[in-house]
N, C-alpha and C positions, 0 to 999 in steps of 0.2 A: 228058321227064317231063310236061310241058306237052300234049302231045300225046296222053299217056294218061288226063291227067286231065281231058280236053275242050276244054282253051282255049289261045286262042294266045300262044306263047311270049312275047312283048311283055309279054301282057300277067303273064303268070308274073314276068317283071323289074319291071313297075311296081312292083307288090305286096312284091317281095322283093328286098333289095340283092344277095343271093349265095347261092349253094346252102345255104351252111349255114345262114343264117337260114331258107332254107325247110324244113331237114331239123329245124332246132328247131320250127318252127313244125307241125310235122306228127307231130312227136313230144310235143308238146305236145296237139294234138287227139286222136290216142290214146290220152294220160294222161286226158286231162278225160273220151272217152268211157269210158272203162274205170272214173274212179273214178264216173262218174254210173252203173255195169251194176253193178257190184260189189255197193251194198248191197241190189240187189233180190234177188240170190243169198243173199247173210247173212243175212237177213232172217228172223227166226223163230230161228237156231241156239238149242236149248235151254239154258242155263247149267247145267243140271243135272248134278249128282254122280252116280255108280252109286254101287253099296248099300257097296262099301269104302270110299266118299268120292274116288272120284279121277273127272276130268273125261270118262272113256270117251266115253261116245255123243256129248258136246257135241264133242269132239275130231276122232269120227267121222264126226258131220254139216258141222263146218266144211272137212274135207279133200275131203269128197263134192260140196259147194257150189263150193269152190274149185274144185274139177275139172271140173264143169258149168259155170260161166262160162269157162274157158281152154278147152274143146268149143268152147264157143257164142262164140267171138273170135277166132280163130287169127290173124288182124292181130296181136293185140298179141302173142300168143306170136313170129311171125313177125320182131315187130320185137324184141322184146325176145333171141331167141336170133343173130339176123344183128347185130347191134348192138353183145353181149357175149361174139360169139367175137372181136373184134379191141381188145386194149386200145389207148387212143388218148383223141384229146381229147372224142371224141362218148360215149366209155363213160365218161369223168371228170364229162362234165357230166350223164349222166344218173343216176347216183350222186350226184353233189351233186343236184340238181333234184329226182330221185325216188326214189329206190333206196334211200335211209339211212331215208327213214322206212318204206318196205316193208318194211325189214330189220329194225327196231323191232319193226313192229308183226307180223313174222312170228317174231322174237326170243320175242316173249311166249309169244306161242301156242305153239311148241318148248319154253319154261319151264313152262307149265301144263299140257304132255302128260308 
């Protein structure tokens, strides 16, 4: 791993006590990029009703947004699907760490379409 990421093994142990803190640590930098990419995708979604009152286009632009950032990232798709095909201690903790509020706040959005 060390080896792929440029630098020598040593020093990959200095930094890190054991694989798993580098696999949190590195799952952690994909969450931070991802939520700093995220709102420049949102950004704009209209709040607006169609003419029945219900959230159509706003609904429509959010899933189309979604889907352009998960194009434009495939790391995190990448890590997010190799991740949570194996349950285990690394898919409890990223549920705890990140997943409950994604599932919140993608809760809503499923209540308002």
């Amino acid at each position: 791993m060390a080896e792929r990421a440029g630098v020598k093994k040593s020093l990959a142990q200095y930094h890190f006590e054991n694989k798993e803190v580098l696999w949190r640590e590195a799952v952690q930098q994909v969450w931070q990029q991802r939520s700093d990419a995220l709102p420049r995708y949102l950004d704009g979604v209209a709040m607006n009703m169609d003419d029945t009152g219900k959230p159509t286009q706003m609904i429509r632009d959010l899933c189309q947004r979604l889907l352009r950032f998960t194009f434009a990232h495939p790391e995190w798709v990448k890590m997010m699907f190799q991740e949570a095909s194996t349950p285990g201690p690394r898919l409890d903790w990223m549920v705890e760490n990140f997943l409950k509020a994604d599932f919140m706040d993608g809760k809503a959005m499923i209540e308002l379409a």
